[in-house]
C-alpha positions in Angstrom: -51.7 -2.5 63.5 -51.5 -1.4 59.9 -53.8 1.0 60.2 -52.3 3.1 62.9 -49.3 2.5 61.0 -50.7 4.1 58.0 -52.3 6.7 60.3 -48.7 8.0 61.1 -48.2 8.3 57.2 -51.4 10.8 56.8 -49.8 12.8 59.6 -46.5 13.0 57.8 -48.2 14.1 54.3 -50.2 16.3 56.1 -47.3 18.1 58.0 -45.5 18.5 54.9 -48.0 20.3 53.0 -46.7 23.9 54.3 -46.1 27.3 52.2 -43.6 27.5 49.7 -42.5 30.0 51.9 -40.5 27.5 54.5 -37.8 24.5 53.2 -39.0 20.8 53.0 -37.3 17.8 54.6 -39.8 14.8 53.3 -39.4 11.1 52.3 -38.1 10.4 48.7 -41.1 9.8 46.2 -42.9 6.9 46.5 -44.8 6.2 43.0 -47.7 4.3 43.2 -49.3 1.8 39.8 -52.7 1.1 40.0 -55.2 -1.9 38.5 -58.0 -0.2 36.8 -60.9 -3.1 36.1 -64.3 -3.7 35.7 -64.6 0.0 37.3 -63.0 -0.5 40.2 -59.2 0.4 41.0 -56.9 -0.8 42.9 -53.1 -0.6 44.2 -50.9 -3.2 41.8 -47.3 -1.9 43.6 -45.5 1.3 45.4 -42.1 2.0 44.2 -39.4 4.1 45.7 -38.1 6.4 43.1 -34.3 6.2 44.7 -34.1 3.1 46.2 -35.9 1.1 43.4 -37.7 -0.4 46.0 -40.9 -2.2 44.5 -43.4 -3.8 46.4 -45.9 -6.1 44.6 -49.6 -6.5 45.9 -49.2 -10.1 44.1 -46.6 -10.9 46.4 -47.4 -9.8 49.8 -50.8 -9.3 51.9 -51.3 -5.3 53.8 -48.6 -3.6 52.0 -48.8 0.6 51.9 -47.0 3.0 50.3 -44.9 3.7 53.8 -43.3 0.3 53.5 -40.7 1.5 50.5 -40.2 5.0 52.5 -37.3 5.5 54.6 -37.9 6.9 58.1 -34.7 8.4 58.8 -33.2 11.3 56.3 -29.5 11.3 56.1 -30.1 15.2 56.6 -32.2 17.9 56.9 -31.7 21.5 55.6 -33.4 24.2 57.1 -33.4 28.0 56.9 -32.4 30.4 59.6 -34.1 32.9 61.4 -37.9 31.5 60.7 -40.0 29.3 62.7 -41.0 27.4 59.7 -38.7 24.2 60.0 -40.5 21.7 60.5 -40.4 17.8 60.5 -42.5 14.6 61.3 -40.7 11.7 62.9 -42.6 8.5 63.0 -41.9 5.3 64.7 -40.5 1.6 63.3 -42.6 -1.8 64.2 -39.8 -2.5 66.6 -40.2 1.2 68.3 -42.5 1.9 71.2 -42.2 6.2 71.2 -39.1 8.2 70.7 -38.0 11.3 73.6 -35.6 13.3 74.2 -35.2 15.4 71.0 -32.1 17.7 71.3 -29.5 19.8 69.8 -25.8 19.1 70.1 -25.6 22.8 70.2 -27.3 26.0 71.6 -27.7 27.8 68.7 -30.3 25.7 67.1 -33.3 25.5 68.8 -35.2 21.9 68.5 -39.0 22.0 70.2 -41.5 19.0 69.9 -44.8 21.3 69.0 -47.2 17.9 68.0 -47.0 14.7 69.6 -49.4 11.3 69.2 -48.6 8.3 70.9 -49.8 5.0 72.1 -49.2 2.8 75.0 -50.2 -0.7 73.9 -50.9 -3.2 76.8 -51.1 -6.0 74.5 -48.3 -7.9 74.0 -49.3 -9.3 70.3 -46.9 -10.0 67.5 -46.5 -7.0 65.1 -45.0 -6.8 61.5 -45.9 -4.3 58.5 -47.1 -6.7 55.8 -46.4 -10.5 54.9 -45.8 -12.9 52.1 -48.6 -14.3 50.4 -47.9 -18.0 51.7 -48.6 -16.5 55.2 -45.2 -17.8 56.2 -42.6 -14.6 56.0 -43.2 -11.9 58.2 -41.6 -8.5 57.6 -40.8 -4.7 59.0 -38.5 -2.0 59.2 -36.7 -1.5 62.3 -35.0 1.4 64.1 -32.1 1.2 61.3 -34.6 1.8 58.9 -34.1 -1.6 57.4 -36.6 -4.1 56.1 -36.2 -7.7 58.3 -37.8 -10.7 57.4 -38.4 -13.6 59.7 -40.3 -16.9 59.6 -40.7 -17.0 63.3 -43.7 -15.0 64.6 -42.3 -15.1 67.8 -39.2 -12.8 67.1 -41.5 -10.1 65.8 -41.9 -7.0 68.3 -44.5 -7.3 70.9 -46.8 -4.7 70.9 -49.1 -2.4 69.0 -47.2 1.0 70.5 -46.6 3.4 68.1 -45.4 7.4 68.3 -45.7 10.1 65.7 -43.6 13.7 66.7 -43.6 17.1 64.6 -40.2 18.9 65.6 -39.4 22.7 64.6 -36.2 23.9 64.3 -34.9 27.1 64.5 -31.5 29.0 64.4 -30.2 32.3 63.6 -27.2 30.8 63.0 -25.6 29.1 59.5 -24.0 26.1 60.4 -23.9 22.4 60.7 -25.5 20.9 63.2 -26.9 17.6 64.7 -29.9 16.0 65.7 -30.6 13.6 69.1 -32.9 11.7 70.1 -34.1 8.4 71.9 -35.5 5.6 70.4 -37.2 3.4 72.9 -37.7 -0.2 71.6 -40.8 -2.6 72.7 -38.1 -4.6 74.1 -37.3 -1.8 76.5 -34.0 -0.9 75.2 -33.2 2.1 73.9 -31.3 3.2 70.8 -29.5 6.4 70.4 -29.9 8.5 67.0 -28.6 11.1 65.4 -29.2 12.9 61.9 -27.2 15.8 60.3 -29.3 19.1 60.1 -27.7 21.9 58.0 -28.6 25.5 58.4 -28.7 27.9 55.6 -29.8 31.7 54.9 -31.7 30.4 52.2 -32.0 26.7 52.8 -35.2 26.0 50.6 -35.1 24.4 47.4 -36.3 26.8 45.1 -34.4 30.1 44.8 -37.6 31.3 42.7 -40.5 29.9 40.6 -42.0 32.6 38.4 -44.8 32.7 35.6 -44.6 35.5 33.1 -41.8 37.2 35.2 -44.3 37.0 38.5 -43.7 35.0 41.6 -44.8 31.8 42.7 -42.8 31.2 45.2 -39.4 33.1 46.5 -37.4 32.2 49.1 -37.3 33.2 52.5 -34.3 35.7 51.7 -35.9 37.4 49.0 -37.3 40.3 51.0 -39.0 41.8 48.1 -41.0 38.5 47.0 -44.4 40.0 47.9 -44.3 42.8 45.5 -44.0 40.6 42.3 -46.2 37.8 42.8 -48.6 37.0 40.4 -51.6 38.8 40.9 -54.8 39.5 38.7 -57.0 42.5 40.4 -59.9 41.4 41.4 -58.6 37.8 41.9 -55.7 37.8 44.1 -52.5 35.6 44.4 -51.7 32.9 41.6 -54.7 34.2 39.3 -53.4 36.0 35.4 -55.7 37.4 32.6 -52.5 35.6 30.4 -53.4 33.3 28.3 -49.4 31.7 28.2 -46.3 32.9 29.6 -42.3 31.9 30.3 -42.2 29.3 33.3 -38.8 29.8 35.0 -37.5 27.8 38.4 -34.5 28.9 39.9 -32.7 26.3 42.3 -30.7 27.1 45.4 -27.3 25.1 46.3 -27.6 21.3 46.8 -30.9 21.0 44.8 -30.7 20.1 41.1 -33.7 20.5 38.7 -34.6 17.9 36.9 -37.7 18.4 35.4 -40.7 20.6 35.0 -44.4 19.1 34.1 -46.9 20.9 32.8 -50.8 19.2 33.7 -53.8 20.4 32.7 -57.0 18.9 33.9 -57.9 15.6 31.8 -61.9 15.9 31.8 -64.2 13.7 29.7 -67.8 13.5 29.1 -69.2 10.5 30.4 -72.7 9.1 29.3 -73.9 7.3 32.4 -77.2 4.6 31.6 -79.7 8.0 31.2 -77.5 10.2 32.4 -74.8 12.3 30.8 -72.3 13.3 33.2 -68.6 15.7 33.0 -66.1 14.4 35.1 -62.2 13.4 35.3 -61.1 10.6 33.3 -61.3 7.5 35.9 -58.8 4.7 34.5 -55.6 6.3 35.2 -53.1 3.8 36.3 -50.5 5.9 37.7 -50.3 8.3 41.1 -48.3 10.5 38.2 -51.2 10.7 36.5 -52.5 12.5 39.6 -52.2 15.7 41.7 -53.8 15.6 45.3 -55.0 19.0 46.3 -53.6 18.6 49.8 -50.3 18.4 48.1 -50.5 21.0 46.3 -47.9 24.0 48.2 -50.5 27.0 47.3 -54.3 27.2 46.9 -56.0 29.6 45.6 -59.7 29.6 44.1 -60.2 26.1 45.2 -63.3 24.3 47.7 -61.7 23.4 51.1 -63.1 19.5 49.9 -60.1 17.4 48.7 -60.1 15.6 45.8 -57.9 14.1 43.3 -57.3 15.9 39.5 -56.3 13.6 36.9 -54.0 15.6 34.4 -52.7 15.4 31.3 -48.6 16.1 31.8 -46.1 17.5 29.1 -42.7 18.1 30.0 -41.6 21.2 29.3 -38.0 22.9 29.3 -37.0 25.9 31.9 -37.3 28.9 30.5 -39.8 28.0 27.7 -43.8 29.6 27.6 -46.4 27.3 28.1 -50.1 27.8 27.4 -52.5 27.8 30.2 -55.5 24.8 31.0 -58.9 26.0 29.3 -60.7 22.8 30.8 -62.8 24.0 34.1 -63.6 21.5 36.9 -66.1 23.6 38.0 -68.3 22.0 35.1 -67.6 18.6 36.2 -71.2 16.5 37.3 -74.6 15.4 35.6 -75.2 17.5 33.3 -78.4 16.2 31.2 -80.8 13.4 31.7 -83.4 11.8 29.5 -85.9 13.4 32.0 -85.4 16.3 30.8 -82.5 18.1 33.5 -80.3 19.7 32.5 -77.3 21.6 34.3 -74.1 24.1 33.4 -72.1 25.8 35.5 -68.3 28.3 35.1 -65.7 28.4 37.7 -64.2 32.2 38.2 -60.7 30.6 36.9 -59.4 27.4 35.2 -56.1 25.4 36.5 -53.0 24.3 35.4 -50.7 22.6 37.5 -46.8 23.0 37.9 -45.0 19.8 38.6 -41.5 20.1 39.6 -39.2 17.4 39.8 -35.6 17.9 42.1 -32.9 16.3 43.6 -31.5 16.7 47.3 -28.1 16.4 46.7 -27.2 16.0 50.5 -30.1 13.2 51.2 -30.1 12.2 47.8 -33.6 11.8 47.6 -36.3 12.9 44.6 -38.9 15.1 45.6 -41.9 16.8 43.5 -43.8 20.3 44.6 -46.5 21.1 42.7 -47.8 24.9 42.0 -51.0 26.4 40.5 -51.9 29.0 37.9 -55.2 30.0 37.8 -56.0 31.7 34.6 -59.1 34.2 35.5 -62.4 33.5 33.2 -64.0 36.4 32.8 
């Protein structure tokens, strides 16, 4: 069960890593502390950065990072006139699939374009994780609130689970609202509803611009694509600068709260007869990390994922910063006692933008991440 479970979190991350280009309805940050020992790390708690939510691993057994994330926004804010919108609904324990997803009005258009379900048969107990006595069951229901129970039997029945990308789109500003079914295991059905608000411009980020060049405008900014940054011979998001003014401009209902700066923490690491490059290992801290299927542009990068450990400074808006000279390109074995020996230059060198804001309508924290890739010549 907790793996489907978790399965419907990937698909969420997944659909929410889309262009800067389109406004972003996700889950409030979850931050995640790890246990670094004896080489091996693990997850020590996930902490919702609103709520205050904490979840120990000391405390309970099969606990993710989905169980401190709310499944319901309050709203979502969207921009008109662009296909775009788009948002993952995923199911509770207590919820078999949801149906029925409608507007309360014609002008917004609301179209289920990805659906995963599935029918469970069985009729076995199911709960998202459980105290370390083996005695307290808990989930979060259709209300999006955690419920504990010592009684296995009043847990939903069922492994059933649904996972739904909706689009939205209107040409119309405006206020408008959600519907849809939720179909319990128990066969009942509950109705719900969430505010969705409609704006000409209704992503975060008015602008985010390095050196005076764009990286990333908003969808009303017609002109966006003749001041991006651009290095010839490079393309989008590469500079020959060596530092530059980072600005970000915020749209209504978004508040900035802070800008990182990471640069790529890489350490040389003598390995038994090997002497290897690589990133530094015993972070302890998912803000210690970026994953490069979060980040919101990608340019000059493999299509493999991996995780960059970073080294962050906060920085004010407004202020230059100086670009990463550390390239991951270098990172593997480099020499042995045998007498290899290996070197190697990527065609640009990364620093990473972490922004920090506030929804102001779902009061929620989010963080987008953008890339500057300074061109090694």
């Amino acid at each position: 069960m907790k793996g489907l479970k978790q399965f419907g979190a990937m698909a969420l991350a997944a659909a929410l890593t889309i262009t800067l280009a389109a406004p972003i309805s996700a889950n409030a940050e979850v931050i995640t502390e790890y246990e670094y020992k004896d080489g091996v790390r693990s997850a020590k708690s996930y902490t919702n950065e609103d709520t205050k939510e904490t979840l120990s691993t000391a405390d309970y057994y099969g606990i993710g990072k989905s169980d401190v994330e709310l499944h319901f926004p309050k709203t979502i804010t969207i921009a008109t006139n662009t296909y775009g919108n788009r948002h993952v609904f995923d199911t509770t324990a207590d919820v078999a699939k949801f149906a029925n997803f409608k507007s309360n009005k014609k002008a917004l258009k609301v179209k289920v374009v990805s659906t995963n379900e599935l029918t469970d048969s069985d009729k076995d107990p199911v709960y998202d994780y459980l105290s370390k006595d083996g005695k307290t069951f808990y989930y979060r229901n259709v209300e999006d609130k955690i419920v504990s129970t010592t009684d296995e039997a009043a847990l939903p029945k069922g492994d059933s689970w649904g996972s739904y990308t909706v689009r939205f789109y209107t040409k119309k500003a405006g206020t408008y609202k959600l519907k849809f079914d939720a179909i319990l295991k128990d066969g009942t059905t509950v109705k719900k509803s969430i505010k969705v608000i409609a704006k000409a411009d209704g992503y975060p980020f008015k602008s985010i611009t390095f050196a005076g060049k764009s990286l990333a405008q908003s969808l009303d900014a017609d002109a966006a694509a003749t001041n991006e940054l651009w290095s010839k011979g490079f393309g989008k998001f590469t500079t020959t600068a060596k530092s530059g003014v980072i600005r970000v401009t915020m749209n209504e209902n978004f508040k900035l709260k802070k800008i990182e700066v990471g640069t790529p923490d890489i350490v040389t690491k003598p390995e038994g007869n090997w002497t290897s490059i690589g990133y530094r290992d015993d972070y302890t801290s998912s803000l210690d990390t970026v994953e490069e299927t979060d980040l919101e542009q990608r340019a000059w990068r493999s299509d493999e994922d991996r995780t960059v450990v970073c080294k962050w400074k906060k920085v004010k808006n407004g202020k230059k910063i100086k670009l990463a000279k550390e390239d991951p390109e270098k990172i593997g074995i480099h020499s042995s006692n045998s007498g290899y020996t290996w070197s190697t230059k990527g065609a640009t060198t990364p620093t990473y933008v972490r922004i920090t804001y506030y929804d102001k309508k779902n009061k929620t924290t989010h963080r987008t991440v953008v890339t500057i890739h300074k061109v090694q010549k």
